[in-house]
Backbone bond lengths (Angstrom), bond angles and torsions (degrees), N, CA, C in turn:
res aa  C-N    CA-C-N  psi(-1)  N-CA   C-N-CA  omega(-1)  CA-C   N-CA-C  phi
1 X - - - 1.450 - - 1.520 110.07 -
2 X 1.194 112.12 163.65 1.583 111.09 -163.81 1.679 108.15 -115.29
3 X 1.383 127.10 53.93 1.374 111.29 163.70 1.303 157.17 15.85
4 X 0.961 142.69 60.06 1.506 155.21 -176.81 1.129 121.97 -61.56
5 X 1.389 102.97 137.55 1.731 100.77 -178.08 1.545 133.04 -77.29
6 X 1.216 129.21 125.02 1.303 106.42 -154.28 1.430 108.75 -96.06
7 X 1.423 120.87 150.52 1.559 127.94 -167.78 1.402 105.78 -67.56
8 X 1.231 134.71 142.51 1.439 152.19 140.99 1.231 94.25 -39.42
9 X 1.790 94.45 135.90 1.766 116.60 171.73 1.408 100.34 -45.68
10 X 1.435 142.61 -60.09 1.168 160.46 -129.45 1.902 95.93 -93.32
11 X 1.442 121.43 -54.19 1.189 100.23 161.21 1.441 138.18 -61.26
12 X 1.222 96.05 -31.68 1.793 92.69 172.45 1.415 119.00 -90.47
13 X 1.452 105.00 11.31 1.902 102.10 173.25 1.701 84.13 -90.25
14 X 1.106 137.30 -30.83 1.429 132.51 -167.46 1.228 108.88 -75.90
15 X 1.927 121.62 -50.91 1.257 100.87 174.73 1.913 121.16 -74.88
16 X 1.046 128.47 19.92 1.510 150.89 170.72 1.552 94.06 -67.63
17 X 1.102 97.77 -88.95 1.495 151.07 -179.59 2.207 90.65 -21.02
18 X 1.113 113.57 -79.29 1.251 137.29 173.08 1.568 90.40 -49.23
19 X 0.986 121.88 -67.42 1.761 110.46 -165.20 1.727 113.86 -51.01
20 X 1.451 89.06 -51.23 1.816 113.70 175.89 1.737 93.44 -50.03
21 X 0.903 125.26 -87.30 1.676 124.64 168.60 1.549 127.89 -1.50
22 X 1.191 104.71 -81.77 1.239 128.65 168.89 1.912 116.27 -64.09
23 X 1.122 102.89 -0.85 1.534 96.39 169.53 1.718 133.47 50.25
24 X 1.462 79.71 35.96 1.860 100.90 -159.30 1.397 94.03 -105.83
25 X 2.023 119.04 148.43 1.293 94.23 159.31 1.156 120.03 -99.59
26 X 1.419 125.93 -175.28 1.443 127.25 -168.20 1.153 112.86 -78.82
27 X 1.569 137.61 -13.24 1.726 136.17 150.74 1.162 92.90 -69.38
28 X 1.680 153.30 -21.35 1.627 111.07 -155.78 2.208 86.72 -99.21
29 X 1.578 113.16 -0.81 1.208 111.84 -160.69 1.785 90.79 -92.65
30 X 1.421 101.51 -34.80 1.541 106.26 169.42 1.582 120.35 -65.68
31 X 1.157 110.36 -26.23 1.377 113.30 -179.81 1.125 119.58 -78.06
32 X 1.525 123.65 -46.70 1.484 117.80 157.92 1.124 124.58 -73.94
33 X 1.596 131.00 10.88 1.557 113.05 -170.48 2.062 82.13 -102.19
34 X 1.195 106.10 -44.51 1.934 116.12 157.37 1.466 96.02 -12.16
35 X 1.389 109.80 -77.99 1.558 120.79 -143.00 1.698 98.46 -72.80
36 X 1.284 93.25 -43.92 1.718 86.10 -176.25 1.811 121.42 -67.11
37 X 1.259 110.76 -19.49 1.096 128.61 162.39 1.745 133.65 -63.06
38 X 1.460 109.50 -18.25 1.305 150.41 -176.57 1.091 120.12 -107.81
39 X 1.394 125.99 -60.08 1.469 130.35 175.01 1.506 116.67 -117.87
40 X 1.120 118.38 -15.79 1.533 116.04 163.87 1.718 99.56 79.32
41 X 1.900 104.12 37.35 1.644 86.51 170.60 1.720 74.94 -153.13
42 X 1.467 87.50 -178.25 1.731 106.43 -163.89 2.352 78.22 -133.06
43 X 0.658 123.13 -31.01 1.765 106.11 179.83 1.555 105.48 -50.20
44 X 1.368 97.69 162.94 1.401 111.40 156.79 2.073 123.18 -83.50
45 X 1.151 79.98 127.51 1.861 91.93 -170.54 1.615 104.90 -50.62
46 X 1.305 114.94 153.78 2.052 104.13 179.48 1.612 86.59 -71.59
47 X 1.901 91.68 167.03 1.583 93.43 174.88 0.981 81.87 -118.40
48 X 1.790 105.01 159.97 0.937 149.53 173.35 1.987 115.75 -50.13
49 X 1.248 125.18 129.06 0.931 109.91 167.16 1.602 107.28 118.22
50 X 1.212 101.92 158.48 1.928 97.72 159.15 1.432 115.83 -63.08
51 X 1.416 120.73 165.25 1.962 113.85 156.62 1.888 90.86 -104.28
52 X 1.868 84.38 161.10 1.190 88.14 -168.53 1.429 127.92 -61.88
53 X 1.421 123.49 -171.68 1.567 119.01 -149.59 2.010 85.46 -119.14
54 X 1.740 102.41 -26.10 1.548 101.49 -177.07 1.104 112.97 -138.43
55 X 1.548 127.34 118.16 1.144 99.07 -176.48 1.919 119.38 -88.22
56 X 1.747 96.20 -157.11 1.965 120.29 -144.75 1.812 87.89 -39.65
57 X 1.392 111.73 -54.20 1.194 131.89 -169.57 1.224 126.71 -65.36
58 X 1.174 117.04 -40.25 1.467 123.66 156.00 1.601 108.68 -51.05
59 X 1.470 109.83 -56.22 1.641 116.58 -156.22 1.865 90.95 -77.83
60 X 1.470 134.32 7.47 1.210 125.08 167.19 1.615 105.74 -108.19
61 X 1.029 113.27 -22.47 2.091 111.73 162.37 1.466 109.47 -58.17
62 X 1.718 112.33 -33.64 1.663 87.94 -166.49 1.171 129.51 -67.24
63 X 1.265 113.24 -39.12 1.570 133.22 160.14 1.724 106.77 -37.45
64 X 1.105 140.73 -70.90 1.287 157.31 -179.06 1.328 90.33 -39.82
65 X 1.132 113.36 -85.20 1.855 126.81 -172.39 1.963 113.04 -46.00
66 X 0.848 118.39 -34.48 1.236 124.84 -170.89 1.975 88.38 -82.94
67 X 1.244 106.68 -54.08 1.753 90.99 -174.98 1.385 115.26 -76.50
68 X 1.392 126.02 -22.52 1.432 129.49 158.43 1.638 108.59 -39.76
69 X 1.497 105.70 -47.01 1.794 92.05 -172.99 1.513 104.69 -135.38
70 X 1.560 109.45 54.63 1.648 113.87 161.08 1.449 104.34 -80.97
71 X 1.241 145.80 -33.61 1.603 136.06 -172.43 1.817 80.36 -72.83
72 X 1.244 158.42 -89.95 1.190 146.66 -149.79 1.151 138.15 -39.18
């Protein structure tokens, strides 16, 4: 097995300390220390897919608009 060094009380009251601060939770602090460990970046990856063609607001008129002129 491969041994690890274990952190000083004093470093891990700091990374506490920093989390408490920053208002992050401790999976989203795990999730990027993951990612950076993996891919060696802190951005968000492109997503997948097109972006949309209409947006939130548009796609809440259609409904409205379509019953405004269903008798027509």
């Amino acid at each position: 097995m491969v041994s690890t060094k274990e952190l000083s009380k004093d470093t891990r009251n700091k990374i506490v300390d920093l989390h408490q601060q920053l208002g992050v939770k401790k999976s989203t602090v795990g999730a990027i220390i993951r990612k950076w460990k993996t891919y060696k970046i802190t951005d968000n990856p492109p997503r997948s897919g097109a972006p949309r063609k209409i947006s939130p607001r548009g796609v809440k008129m259609i409904p409205r608009t379509v019953e405004k002129f269903k008798g027509v």
